[in-house]
C-alpha positions, 0 to 999 in steps of 0.5 A: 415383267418379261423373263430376259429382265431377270437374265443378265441379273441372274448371270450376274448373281451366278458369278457372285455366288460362285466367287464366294463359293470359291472364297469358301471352299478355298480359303481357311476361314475364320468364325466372322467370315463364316457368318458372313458366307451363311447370310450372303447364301442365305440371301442367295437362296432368296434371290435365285428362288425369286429370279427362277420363279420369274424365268419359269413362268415366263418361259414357257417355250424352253428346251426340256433339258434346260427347263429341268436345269432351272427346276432342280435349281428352283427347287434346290433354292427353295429347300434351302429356304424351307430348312432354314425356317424349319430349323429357324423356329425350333431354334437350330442352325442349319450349319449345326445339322450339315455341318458346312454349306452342303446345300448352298454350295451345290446350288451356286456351283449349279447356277454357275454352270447353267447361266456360265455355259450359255455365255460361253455358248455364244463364243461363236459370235465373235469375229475370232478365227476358228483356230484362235478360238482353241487356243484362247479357250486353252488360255481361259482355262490355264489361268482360271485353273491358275487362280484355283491353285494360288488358293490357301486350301489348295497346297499345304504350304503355299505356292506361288504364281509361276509355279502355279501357272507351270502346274495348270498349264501341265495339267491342262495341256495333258503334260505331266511335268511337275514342280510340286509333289502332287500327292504331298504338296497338294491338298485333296482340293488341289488334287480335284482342281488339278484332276478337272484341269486334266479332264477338261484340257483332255477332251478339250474346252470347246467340247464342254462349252458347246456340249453344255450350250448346246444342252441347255439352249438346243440350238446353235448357228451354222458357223459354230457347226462347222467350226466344231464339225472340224474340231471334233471331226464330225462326220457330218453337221448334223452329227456334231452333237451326237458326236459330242455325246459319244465323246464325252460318254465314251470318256466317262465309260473307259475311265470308269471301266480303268478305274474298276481295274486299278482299284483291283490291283492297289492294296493298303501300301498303295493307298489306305483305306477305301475313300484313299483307293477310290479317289488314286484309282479315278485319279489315275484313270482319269490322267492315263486316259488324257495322257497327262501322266499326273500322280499322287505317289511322289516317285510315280509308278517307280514307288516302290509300293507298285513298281512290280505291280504289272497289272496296273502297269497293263491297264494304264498303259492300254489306257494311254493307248486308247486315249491316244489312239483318237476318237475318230479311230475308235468310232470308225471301228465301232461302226466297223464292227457294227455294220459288220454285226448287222450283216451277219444277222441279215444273212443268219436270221432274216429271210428277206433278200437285203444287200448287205452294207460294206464296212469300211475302214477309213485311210486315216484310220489304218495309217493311225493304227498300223503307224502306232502299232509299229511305234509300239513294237519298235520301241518296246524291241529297242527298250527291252534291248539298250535296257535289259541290264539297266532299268530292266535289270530288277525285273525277272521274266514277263516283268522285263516284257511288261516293263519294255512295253510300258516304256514303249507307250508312256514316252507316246504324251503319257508320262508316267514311269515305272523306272528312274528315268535319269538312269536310261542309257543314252540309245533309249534317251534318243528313242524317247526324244523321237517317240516324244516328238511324234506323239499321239494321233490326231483327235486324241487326248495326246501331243506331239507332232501326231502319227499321221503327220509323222507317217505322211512325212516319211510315205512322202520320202519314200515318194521321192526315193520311188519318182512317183508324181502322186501319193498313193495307199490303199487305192487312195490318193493323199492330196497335196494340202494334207502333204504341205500341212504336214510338212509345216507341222513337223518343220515348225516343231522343229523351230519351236523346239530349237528356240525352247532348248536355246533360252533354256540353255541360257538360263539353266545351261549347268544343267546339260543339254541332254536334260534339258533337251528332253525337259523341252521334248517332252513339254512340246510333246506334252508328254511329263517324263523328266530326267529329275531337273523340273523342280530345279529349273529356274522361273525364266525357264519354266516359263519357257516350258509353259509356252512350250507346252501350251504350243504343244498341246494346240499345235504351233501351226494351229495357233499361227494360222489363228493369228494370222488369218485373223489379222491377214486373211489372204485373197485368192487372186482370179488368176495364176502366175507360170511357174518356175523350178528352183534348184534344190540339190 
């Protein structure tokens, strides 16, 4: 027997065991359906034993990593085989000792991850354009999370399916928008369903799908290079997957780092208990992070438990900013500092004569910062200004300069609040709507139209206003694709916009144009501030807002160019027409 015989049956069996572990875990069950599960895993263990044992001995030319996959799952089947014998023949269940399906579940958890990733892994054999590759993983990912919230033991009262939809699109998309209390409404396996959704659509599905490939199969095709070269702004090919790893890994220590901070600043009136703090810390790292804006407190950082609570304020907004600075920022300075380092270790300590390399520091990486640093003073002047007497009135001291830059950044995709968001005077509603609409930078967790779309927009104003023929900064010339990219990003979120605020208005328009404006701004931006009315909207607008969203989060333009150069790729023609001015007042 060769190995690939047992492959498609033992991707087959992956999904079925998954399934059941859904059904499982999400589903109350009753004594009959319990006895079930336990035969149907135990039956499992046999057959994933039987199919591996096949795979590992066949083999023998794998990669290392994926080998070591197929043995611990190996030798997960088969402790489970050997506990039931054991506890078989002194007459005691398995399921008396753990208690529920421990073992069985990881193992079918396992083997969907190894035999799911490779399929996904062959994404890049589809005659799919790039683009609408992106957004149909986003698409993939909404609905399954969408079926994992429609579960019995994911809310306490049930909850149906477009609000379903609403919620997993929020998360996945990084918005924040929230029909249902998060921390009331959702069980804590909701909770978990609802944070990995934020996880994933933060770093991006194909980040996970080509990470978990390239894994197990240690290798990939050349058109998939380049597609995740351009997603991930690889420097160079052969630098897609360690760049891969820095992400994910750079991710893991940030929020692992946040959620130390957060747990140093909550006590027993934010959460009770240390399984209680350590999962609100995780929690809102990991939200914060992404720019999702999620929480478990009903009224958000406004509860009054951690309204004055400036420390955490502190750390989730740093981490809202390092998130939405982009990973292309923040490895162009790691290498700065590096390269930087390494010189002055050459010129202190070694005696060899080395020319010293020059670091540098990219155009798009000044652009981004100086352009967010800019934002983040502009807009924490203007809040700490329009709201001294308002929101900020209750705030004494350092807390009013705290709470101004924390209302600078969370309208930048983040979404949390720390005030009552329909109480801002209108001058701070017009400023949130224009932050909401820039957004993050580009290769960020964030939304929005981006910094660096924003900032070549207006340096292409000031182009205009000084008659220079070229755009020129820091002895660099931006070139015209980059300028016309631009300008389609912002004009087309202005179309998505307009039309988001226009069926709104037709279905809840006794709402008022301004709340429901900036519902619309802040799905597009994917930011999750909102002036009170998301869970009184009506299904047709919510399911407006679930495109916007979801247009938000993988860019109109992107997703137009996906679809239409899938279907009606243009031919560069040999030759150019002459060219004629129109008049243009």
């Amino acid at each position: 027997m060769k190995s690939k015989h047992v492959e498609v049956p033992l991707f087959w069996a992956s999904l079925l065991g998954f399934v059941v572990l859904l059904y499982d875990i999400g589903f109350h069950q009753k004594a009959h359906h319990e006895n079930f599960i336990r035969w149907f895993y135990l039956l499992y263990a046999v057959g994933m034993f039987a199919g591996l044992s096949i795979r590992i001995f066949f083999k023998q030319k794998e990669r290392p990593l994926r080998r070591l996959a197929h043995y611990i799952t190996w030798g997960l089947a088969l402790s489970i085989l050997l506990a039931e014998i054991i506890f078989g023949l002194s007459g005691v269940s398995l399921l008396d000792i753990l208690g529920h399906f421990y073992l069985e579940r990881w193992l079918a958890g396992m083997m969907f991850i190894t035999e799911f990733s490779e399929r996904l892994f062959a994404i890049q054999k589809q005659p799919l354009h790039p683009a609408l590759i992106f957004a149909v993983s986003f698409l993939f990912l909404i609905f399954g999370g969408t079926f994992l919230l429609m579960v019995p033991s994911a809310t306490y009262k049930g909850i149906n399916f477009v609000d379903a939809l609403f919620t997993s699109t929020s998360a996945v998309c990084v918005t924040g928008l929230a029909i249902l209390d998060t921390g009331k409404d959702f069980t804590r396996f909701g909770q978990i369903a609802i944070l990995i959704l934020i996880q994933m659509g933060g770093l991006g599905v194909l980040t996970f799908t080509n990470l978990f490939g390239l894994f197990f199969r240690g290798k990939t095709s050349f058109q998939n290079q380049i597609m995740l070269k351009d997603f991930i702004n690889a420097e160079n090919i052969g630098q897609t997957f360690r760049t891969l790893v820095k992400i994910v890994l750079f991710t893991l220590a940030v929020e692992s780092i946040g959620a130390v901070l957060i747990y140093s600043y909550i006590n027993e009136e934010v959460a009770y208990g240390f399984g209680e703090q350590l999962f609100f810390s995780v929690f809102h790292a990991v939200s914060a992070f992404c720019n999702a804006g999620f929480s478990t407190l009903t009224n958000g950082l406004y509860e009054e438990s951690i309204r004055f609570n400036y420390g955490i304020h502190l750390v989730i907004a740093v981490l809202i900013i390092i998130g939405g600075i982009g990973y292309v920022v923040v490895f162009n300075y790691f290498t700065f500092i590096k390269i930087w380092i390494l010189n002055k270790y050459q010129r202190l300590f070694t005696q060899k004569h080395i020319h010293p390399t020059r670091p540098l520091i990219s155009l798009n990486t000044k652009i981004v910062v100086y352009t967010t640093i800019i934002l983040l003073i502009v807009g924490t002047i203007a809040y700490y200004i329009f709201e001294y007497n308002n929101t900020l009135k209750e705030h004494q001291g350092w807390g009013k300069v705290v709470e101004a830059f924390f209302g600078s950044v969370t309208p930048r995709t983040a979404g949390f609040n720390t005030v009552n968001i329909g109480a801002l005077t209108l001058p701070t509603l017009l400023i949130y709507l224009l932050l909401m609409w820039i957004g993050a930078s580009p290769g960020s967790t964030g939304g929005g139209i981006k910094t660096s779309t924003f900032a070549i927009v207006t340096l292409n104003i000031w182009q205009q206003l000084t008659g220079k023929r070229r755009m020129e900064l820091g002895w660099k010339e931006i070139p015209q694709k980059t300028q016309q990219r631009a300008f389609s990003i912002m004009s087309l979120s202005l179309v998505a916009l307009g039309f988001s605020v226009f069926l709104v208005s037709i279905f809840d328009g006794e709402m008022g144009l301004m709340p429901l404006s900036f519902e619309c701004f802040s799905a597009y931006g994917t930011v999750g501030l909102s002036m009170g009315i998301t869970p009184k909207l009506s299904d047709a607008s919510k399911i407006v807002l679930t495109i916007t969203m979801f247009i938000g989060r993988v860019s109109f333009l992107t997703l137009l160019v996906g679809i239409v150069q899938q279907f009606f790729r243009a031919k560069n023609k040999p030759y150019q027409f002459p060219e004629e001015d129109i008049f243009i007042s």
